[in-house]
C-alpha positions in Angstrom: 4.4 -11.2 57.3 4.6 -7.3 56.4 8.2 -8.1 54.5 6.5 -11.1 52.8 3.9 -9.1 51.3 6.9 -6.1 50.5 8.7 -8.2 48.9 5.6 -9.8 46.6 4.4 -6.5 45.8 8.4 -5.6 44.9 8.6 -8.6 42.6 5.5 -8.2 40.5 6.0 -5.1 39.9 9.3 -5.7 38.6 8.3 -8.3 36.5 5.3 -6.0 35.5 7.6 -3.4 34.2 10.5 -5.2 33.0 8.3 -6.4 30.0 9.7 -4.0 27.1 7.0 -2.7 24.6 7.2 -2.7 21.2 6.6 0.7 18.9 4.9 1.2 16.1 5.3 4.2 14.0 3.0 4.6 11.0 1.8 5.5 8.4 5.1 7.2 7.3 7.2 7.7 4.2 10.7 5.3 4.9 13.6 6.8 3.4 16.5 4.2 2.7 19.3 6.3 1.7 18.4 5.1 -1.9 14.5 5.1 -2.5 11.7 6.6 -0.8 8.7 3.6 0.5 5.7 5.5 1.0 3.0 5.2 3.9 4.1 2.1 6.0 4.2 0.7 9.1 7.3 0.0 11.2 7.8 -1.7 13.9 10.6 -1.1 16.5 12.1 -3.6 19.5 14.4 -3.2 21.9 16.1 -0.3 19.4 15.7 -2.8 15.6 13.6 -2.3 13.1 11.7 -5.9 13.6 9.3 -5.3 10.7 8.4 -2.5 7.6 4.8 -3.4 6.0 1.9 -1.7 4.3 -2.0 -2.2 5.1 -3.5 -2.2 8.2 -2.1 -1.1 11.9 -1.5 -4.2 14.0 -1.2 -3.2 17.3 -1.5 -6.0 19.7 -0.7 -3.4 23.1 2.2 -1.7 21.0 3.1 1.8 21.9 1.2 4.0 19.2 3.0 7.0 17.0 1.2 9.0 14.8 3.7 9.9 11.9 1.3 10.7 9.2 2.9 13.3 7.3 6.7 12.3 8.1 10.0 10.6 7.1 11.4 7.6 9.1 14.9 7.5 8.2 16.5 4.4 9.8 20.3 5.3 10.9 22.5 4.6 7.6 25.4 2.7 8.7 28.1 3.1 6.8 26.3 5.1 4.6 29.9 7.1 3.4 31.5 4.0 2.4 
């Protein structure tokens, strides 16, 4: 019964923290590589850029960053092309 309950406890907490979070960095400037977008929102998942959007923080259990005051510059791929 003792490895039962081991090996529930083992299992929800695997599934527990096997969820990935997203992240949320905002309100910062976004630089392109052409243009600069100032303060916005962007939202990051599982290392992509899922969304860029002004107005209001949605957070919905997202990790938090503060970047007021700062530049997000995605990674420029290719940017020497």
């Amino acid at each position: 019964m003792k490895y039962f309950y081991c090996c529930l406890l083992l299992f929800i907490s695997a599934t527990l923290f096997a969820q990935e979070q997203r992240t949320l960095i905002g309100p910062v400037d976004v630089f392109d590589g052409e243009k600069l977008i100032t303060d916005v929102n962007v939202l990051i998942h599982e290392g992509k850029i899922l969304k860029i959007y002004n107005g209001k923080v949605e957070s919905n259990g997202d990790r938090i960053i503060n970047g007021s005051g700062k530049t997000f510059i995605p990674p420029l791929v290719n940017a020497l092309v």
